[in-house]
N, C-alpha and C positions, 0 to 999 in steps of 0.2 A: 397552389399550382400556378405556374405561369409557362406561357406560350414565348419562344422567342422569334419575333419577326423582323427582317428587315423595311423601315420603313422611313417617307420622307418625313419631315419634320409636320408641316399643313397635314398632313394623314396624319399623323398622331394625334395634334390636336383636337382632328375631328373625333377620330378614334376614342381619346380620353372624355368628349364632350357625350360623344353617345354611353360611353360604359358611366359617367354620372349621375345618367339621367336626364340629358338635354330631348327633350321630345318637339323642341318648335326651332327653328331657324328660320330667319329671313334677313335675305342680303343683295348686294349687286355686288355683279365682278369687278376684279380690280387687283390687278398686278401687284406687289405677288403673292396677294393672298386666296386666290380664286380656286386654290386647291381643296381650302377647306369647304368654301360653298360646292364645288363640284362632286365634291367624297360625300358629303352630309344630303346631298339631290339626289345621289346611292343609296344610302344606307337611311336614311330616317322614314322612308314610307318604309322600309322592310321590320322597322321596328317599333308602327303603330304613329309614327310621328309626322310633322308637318314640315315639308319645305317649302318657301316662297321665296320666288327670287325678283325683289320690287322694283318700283321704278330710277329708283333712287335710293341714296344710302341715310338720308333724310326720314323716307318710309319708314327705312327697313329698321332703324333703332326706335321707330314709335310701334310697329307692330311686336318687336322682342317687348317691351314694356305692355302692352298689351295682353299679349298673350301669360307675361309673368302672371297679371292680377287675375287670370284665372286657374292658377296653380300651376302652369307648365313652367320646367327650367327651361330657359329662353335665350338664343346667343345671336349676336351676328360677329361676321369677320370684316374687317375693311384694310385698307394702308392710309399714309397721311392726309391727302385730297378728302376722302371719303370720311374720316373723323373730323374732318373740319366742318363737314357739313354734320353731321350727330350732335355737333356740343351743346345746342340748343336745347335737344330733346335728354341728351343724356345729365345737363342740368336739372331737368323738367324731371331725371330718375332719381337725382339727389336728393329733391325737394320733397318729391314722393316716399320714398324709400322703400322703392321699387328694385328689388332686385335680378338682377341681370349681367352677362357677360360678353365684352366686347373684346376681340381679338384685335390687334393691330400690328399687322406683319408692316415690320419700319420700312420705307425708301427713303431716296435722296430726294430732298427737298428744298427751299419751299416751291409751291406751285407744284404743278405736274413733274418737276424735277425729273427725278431716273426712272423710272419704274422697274426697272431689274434690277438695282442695284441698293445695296443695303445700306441702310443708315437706322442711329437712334434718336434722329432728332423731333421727335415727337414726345419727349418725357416731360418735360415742361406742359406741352396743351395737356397731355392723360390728366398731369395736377391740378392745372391752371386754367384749364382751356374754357369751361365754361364761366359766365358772370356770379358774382356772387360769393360767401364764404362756405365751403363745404369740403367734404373728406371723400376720399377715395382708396384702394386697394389696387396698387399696383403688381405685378408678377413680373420676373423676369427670365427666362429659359435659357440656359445656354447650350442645350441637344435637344434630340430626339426624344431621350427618355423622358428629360422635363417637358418638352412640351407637352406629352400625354401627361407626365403626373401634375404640373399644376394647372393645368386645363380641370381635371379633375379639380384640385383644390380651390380654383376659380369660381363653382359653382358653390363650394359648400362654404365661404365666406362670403359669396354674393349674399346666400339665403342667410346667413350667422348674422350679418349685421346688416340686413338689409340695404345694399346698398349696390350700386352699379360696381364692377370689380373689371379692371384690363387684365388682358396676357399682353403683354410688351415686348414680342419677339422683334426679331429683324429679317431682313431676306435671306439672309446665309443660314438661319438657324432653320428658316421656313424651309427651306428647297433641300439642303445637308440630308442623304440619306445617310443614317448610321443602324447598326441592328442596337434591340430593345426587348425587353421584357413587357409584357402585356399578361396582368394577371387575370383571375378567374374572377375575380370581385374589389369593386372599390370601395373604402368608406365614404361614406355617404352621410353627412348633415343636413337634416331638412329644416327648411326654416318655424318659426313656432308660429301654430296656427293659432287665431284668437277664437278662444272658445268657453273662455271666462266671462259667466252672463252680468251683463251691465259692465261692463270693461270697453274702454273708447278706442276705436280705432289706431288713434295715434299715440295713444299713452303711455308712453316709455315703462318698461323695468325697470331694473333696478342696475342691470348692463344697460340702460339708457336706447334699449331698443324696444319696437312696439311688438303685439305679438301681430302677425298678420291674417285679417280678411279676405276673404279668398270672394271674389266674384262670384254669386251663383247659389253660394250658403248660406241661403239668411241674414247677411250684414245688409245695414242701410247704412253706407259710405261715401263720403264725397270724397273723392280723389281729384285735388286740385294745383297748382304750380304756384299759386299764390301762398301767400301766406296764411297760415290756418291755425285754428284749435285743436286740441285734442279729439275734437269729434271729424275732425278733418274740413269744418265751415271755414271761408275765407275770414280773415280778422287783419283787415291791410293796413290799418290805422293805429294800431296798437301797439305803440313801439316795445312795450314790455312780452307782450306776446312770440313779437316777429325776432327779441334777443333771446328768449327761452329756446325758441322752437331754433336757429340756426345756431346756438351754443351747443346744444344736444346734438344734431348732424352735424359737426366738427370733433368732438368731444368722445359721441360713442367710437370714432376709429382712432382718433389721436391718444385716447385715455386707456386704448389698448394694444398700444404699439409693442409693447411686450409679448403682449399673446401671439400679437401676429407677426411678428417680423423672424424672418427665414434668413438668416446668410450662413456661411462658412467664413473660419477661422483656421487656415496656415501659419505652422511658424509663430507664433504671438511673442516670442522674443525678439522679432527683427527689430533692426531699425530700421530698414527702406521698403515700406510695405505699397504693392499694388493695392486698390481699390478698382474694380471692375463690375459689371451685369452682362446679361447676354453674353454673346460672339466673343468680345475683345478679352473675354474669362479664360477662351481656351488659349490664346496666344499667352496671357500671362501662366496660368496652367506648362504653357511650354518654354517657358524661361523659368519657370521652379524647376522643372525637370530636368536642362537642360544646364541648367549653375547651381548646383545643391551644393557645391562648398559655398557659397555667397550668402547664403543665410535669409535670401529675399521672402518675406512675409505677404502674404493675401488674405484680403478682405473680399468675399465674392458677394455680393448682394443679391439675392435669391427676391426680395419684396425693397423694392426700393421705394414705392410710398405705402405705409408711411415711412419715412424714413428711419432708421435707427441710429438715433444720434451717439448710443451710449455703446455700441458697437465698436466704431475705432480706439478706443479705451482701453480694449481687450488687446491691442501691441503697446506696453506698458512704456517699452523703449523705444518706441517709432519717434524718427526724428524727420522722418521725410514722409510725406504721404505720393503715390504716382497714381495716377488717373486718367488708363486709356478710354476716351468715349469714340465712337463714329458720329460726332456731331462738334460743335465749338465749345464743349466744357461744360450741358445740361447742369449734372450732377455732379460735375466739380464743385461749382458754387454753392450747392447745398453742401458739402462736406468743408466747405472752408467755412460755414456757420459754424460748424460745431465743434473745431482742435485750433489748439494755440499752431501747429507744427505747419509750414509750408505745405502746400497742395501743388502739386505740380499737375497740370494739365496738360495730355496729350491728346489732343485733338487729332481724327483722321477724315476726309472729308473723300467721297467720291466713289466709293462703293465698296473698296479695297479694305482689307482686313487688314489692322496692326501687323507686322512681321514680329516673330520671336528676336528678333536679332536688334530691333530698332528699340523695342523697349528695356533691353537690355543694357543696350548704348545710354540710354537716358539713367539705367538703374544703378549704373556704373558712376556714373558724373557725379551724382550724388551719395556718394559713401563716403 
């Protein structure tokens, strides 16, 4: 059974975070994500759970890691300012393999930029942002419905490969109220608790993930940022150690890119195919609709990291790739790694959604 509501985008995710299972948030306000901490300061004491709204957004992603390693799903929300200051500590969730969930509703940037206004130019930091080599799980929503449903899925790949995971929305997709389906129950992945006596902390599977200790049950665990053993003791000097241990946090999400990567495939016979995430999905969405004799092809990227490299493969005849971003061509450049064919970059800057008519113009030039 499902419920149909109309609702904004930031209430859905909150919406999806609570029916997951999220019981702890903590966050500061922050344009234009403040919908979700405002709905979540509603609804999470009514269902047994914790809000905290910190002093900084700094705090507030050491309290979700916190709160994780006592078994709570655990999330904060912020925009681009406010994950610049996190990447410190959400390295610190890498290294861990601390699972948790960071929303980040895009603006125009850098610096305090626009605050109302939408942009993607934070996909590079979500990858890149913190020092050092490790892996991540990005999402990308382009509605309402998606934000509730991969809000939801955000959680249960946090806890699958232990590891901090983004929702990558933007402000249009944030604010966009559309109606939606809201079911009676979500699936629900929990991460694997370590319960195997004499089994180490950090000792990977055989999916190259550890099971997890839970604060509070018995484990004697060090949880450190340094470089560590399998028992989780620092070992900083041991270069064989410190290439084991960060070949496995690259490895368990990279070496399952398969498992994980979400997009949609329009069209696979075109030759002039969109590549899109987020917002800019549904203006291409409205030039398929809009030119069906033209034959134009999409690629929507649903999980943009890891990236799916073997994805545009699947337009066997694509000879032209187009790539609307709201930012200067992020994820262009990652898709020009992977295809012999032109990538055309359409860049749109300043808050303004691509027009159906302008990608059009661009889709035309190239046939």
């Amino acid at each position: 059974m499902t419920m149909r509501r109309f609702l904004q985008g930031n209430i859905a995710c909150a919406e999806g975070a609570i029916a997951a299972g999220c019981r702890f948030f903590a966050g500061y306000p922050i344009t234009p994500s403040t919908e979700v901490a405002e709905h979540m300061a509603e609804r999470l004491p009514k269902m047994g759970g914790t809000f905290i709204q910190m002093e900084d957004e700094i705090a507030s992603i050491a309290a979700v890691i916190g709160a994780s390693w006592t078994g709570k799903r655990a999330m904060t929300a912020t925009s681009g300012p406010g994950l610049s200051l996190m990447m410190e500590n959400i390295g610190y969730a890498a290294m861990t393999e601390t699972p948790c969930v960071i929303v980040d509703i895009q603006r125009g940037g850098p610096s305090t930029g626009q605050p109302t206004m939408a942009s993607q130019g934070d996909m590079l930091q979500a990858r890149f942002g913190s020092h050092g080599d490790y892996s991540i799980i990005a999402l990308s929503p382009s509605g309402v419905q998606e934000m509730y449903e991969m809000t939801v899925h955000a959680f249960n790949m946090a806890d699958r490969y232990r590891i901090p995971v983004f929702l990558m929305a933007d402000e249009i997709v944030g604010h966009m109220r559309e109606p939606m389906e809201v079911p009676d129950s979500v699936l629900i992945i929990q991460r694997r608790l370590l319960e195997e006596e004499g089994r180490k902390p950090f000792e990977p599977r055989e999916d190259l993930v550890p099971d997890f200790p839970l604060f509070g049950h018995g484990h004697f665990v060090h949880v450190t940022g340094l470089t560590h053993d399998e028992r989780g003791y620092p070992s900083t000097s041991n270069p064989e150690v410190h290439e084991r241990l960060v070949k496995r946090l690259v490895q368990k999400v990279e070496g399952a890119r398969r498992e994980i990567a979400m997009f949609d495939v329009v069209n696979p016979d075109a030759e002039v195919v969109f590549v899109s995430y987020g917002a800019p999905s549904r203006s291409v969405q409205q030039v398929l609709h809009d030119f069906p004799g033209e034959g134009f092809g999409h690629l929507r990227l649903k999980t943009p990291w890891p990236f799916p490299e073997w994805a545009p493969g699947r337009f066997e005849n694509a000879k032209t790739f187009i790539f609307p971003e709201l930012n200067m061509g992020q994820m262009a450049r990652e898709l020009e790694r992977h295809v012999d064919q032109p990538v055309i970059s359409v860049p749109k800057l300043g808050g303004a959604l691509h027009s159906p008519e302008e990608l059009a113009k661009v889709a035309m030039e190239e046939r």
